[in-house]
C-alpha positions in Angstrom: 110.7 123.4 90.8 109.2 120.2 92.1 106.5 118.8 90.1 106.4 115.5 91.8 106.6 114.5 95.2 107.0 110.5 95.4 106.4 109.5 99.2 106.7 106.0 100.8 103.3 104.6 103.4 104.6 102.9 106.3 106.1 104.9 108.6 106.7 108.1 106.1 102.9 109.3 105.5 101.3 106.2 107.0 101.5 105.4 110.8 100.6 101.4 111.0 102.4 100.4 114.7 105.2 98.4 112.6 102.4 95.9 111.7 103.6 95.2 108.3 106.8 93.9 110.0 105.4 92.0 112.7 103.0 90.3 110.3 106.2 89.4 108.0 108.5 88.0 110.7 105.3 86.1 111.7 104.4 84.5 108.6 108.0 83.1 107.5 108.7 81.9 110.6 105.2 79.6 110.4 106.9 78.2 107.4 110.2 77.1 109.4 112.8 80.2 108.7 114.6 81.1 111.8 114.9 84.7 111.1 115.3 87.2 113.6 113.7 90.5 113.8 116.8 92.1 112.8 116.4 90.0 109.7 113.3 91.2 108.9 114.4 94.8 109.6 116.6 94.5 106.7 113.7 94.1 104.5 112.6 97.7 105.3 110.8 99.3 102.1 111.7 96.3 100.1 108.8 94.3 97.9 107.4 91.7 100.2 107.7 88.9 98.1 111.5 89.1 97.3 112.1 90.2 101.5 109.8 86.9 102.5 111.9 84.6 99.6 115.1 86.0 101.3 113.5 85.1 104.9 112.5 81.6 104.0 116.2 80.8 102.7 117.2 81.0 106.7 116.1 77.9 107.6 112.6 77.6 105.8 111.4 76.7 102.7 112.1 78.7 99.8 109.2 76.9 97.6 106.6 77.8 99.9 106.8 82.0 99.0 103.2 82.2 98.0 102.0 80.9 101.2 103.7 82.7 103.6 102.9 85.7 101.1 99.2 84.8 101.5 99.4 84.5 105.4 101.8 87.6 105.5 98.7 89.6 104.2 95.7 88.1 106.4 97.9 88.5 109.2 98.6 92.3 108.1 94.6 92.6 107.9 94.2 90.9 111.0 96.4 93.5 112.8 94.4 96.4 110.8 91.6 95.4 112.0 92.8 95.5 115.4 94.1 98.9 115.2 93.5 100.6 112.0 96.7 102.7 110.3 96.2 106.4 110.7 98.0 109.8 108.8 101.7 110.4 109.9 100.9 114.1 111.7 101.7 116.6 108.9 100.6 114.6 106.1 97.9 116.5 105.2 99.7 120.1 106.0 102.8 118.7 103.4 100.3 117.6 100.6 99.1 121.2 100.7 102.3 122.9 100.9 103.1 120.5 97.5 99.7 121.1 95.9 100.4 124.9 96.9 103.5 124.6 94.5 101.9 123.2 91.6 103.4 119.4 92.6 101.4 115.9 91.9 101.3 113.6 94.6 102.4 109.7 93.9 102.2 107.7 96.9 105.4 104.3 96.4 105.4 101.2 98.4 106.4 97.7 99.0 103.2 96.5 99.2 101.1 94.3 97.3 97.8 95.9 95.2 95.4 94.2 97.6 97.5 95.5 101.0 97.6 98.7 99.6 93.4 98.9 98.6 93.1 97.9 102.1 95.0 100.7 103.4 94.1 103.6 101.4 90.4 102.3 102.4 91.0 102.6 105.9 92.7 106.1 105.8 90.0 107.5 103.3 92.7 108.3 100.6 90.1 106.7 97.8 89.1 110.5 97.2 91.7 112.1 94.9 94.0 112.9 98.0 97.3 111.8 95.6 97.2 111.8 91.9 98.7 108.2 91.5 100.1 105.4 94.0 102.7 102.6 92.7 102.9 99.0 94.1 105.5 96.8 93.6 102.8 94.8 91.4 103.3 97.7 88.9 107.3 97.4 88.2 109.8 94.9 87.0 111.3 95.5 91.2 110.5 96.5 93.8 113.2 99.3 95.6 116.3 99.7 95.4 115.3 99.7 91.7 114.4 103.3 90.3 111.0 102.0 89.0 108.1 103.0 91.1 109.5 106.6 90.9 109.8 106.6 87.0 106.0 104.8 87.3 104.7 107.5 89.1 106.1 109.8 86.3 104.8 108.3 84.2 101.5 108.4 85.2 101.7 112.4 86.1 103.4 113.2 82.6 106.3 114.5 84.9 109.2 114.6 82.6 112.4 115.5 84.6 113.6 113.1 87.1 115.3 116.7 88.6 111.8 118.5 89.3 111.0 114.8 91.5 111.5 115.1 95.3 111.4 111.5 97.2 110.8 111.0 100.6 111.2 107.7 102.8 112.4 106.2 106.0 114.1 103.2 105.1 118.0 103.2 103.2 116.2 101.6 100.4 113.6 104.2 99.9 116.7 106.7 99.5 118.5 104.8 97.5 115.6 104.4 95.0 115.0 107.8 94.8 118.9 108.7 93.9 119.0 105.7 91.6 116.1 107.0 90.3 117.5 110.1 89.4 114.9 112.5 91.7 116.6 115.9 92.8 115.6 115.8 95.8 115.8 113.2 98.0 114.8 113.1 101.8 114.7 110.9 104.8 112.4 111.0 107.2 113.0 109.3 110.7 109.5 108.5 111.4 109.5 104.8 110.8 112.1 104.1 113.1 115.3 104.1 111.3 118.2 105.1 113.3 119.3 108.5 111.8 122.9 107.0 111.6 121.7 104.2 109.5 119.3 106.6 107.3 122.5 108.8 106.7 124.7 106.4 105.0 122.0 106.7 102.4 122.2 108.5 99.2 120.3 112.0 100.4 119.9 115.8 99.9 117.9 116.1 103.5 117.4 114.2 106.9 114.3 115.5 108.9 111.9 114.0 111.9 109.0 113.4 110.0 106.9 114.6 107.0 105.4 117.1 109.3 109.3 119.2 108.6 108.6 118.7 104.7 107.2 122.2 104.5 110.5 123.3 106.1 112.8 121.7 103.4 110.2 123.1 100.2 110.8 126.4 102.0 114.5 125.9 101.3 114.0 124.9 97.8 111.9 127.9 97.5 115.3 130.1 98.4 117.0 128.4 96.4 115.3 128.6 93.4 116.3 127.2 90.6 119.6 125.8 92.3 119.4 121.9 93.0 120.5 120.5 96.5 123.6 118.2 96.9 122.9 114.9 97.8 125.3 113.3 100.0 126.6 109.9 99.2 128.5 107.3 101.6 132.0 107.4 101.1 133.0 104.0 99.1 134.5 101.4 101.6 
């Protein structure tokens, strides 16, 4: 039984062009780091504050977190404004196939309270389209830590960490979800992610997009009561 569904925004349910990344490469390096975009890339799904501290230690300066943060998030709106984020194709189909099986709906993300408004204004998710959605603003850390997940269980009165399916594109989105416990836990390779990379991941399932979510519940379904096996890298 699934009686949470915890899902990432960028680049799981949220299609923003990557903007998010551009904007935080941009900001850092306006306050002298040198990092690359592969830098940056490691970042993926991570609380932006910690990813643009991290970024300013190449080369920058580390005091000046709060600035770049500040120009990290005009920069974001600036590139909203200029083409507005849209759903993943799906989206709506997989919330229905969840709501269908009697799951809440949390939405998780590295983002900030304010970047997060912005976007859920823009999408026209302000209407009761998910039953809770947890920023890094709301947890002691951001992912890999397990806290956004138990948050969103929290706030849904969902008491099993087994009846909680996770889904996310970046390695740190599945390996919240396993060190959160969640039963199910599934990668998406929407947002870019080399499968490859995705799979050394803690996860139960590795699919396209959100869109194949109604493919994996169907599997559950067979399954019944049975929980899947999530695969774990092999230890170096």
């Amino acid at each position: 039984m699934i009686a949470l569904a915890a899902l990432d925004i960028a680049g799981t349910t949220v299609e923003e062009g990557s903007a998010v990344y551009r904007a935080l490469h941009d900001a850092v390096r306006r306050h002298g780091s040198t990092a690359e975009v592969s830098d940056v890339a490691h970042w993926m799904g991570a609380d932006k504050r910690t990813a643009i501290r991290s970024l300013l230690a190449l080369g920058g300066d580390p005091t000046a977190v709060e600035k770049a943060f500040t120009d990290f998030e005009r920069l974001l709106r600036e590139a909203y404004d200029a083409t507005p984020p849209v759903a993943m194709p799906g989206v709506v189909e997989a919330f229905a196939a969840l709501r269908d099986r009697g799951a809440k709906i949390a939405l998780t993300t590295g983002f900030s309270a304010e970047v997060t408004d912005l976007l859920l204004e823009r999408l026209g998710w302000r209407d009761g389209t998910v039953d809770t959605v947890v920023c890094t603003d709301d947890v002691p850390a951001g992912r890999p830590a397990p806290y956004m997940v138990h948050r969103a269980m929290e706030r849904t009165g969902v008491l099993r960490t087994a009846d909680v399916l996770t889904v996310g594109d970046t390695v740190l989105d599945l390996e919240a979800g396993s060190n959160a416990g969640a039963g199910v836990v599934v990668g998406v390779l929407s947002g870019g992610v080399p499968r490859q990379t995705l799979a050394t991941a803690p996860h139960t399932h590795l699919i396209p997009s959100v869109a194949e979510l109604g493919d994996v519940l169907a599997e559950l379904d067979d399954q019944g009561t049975g929980s899947p096996q999530i695969s774990r890298p092999a230890a170096p």
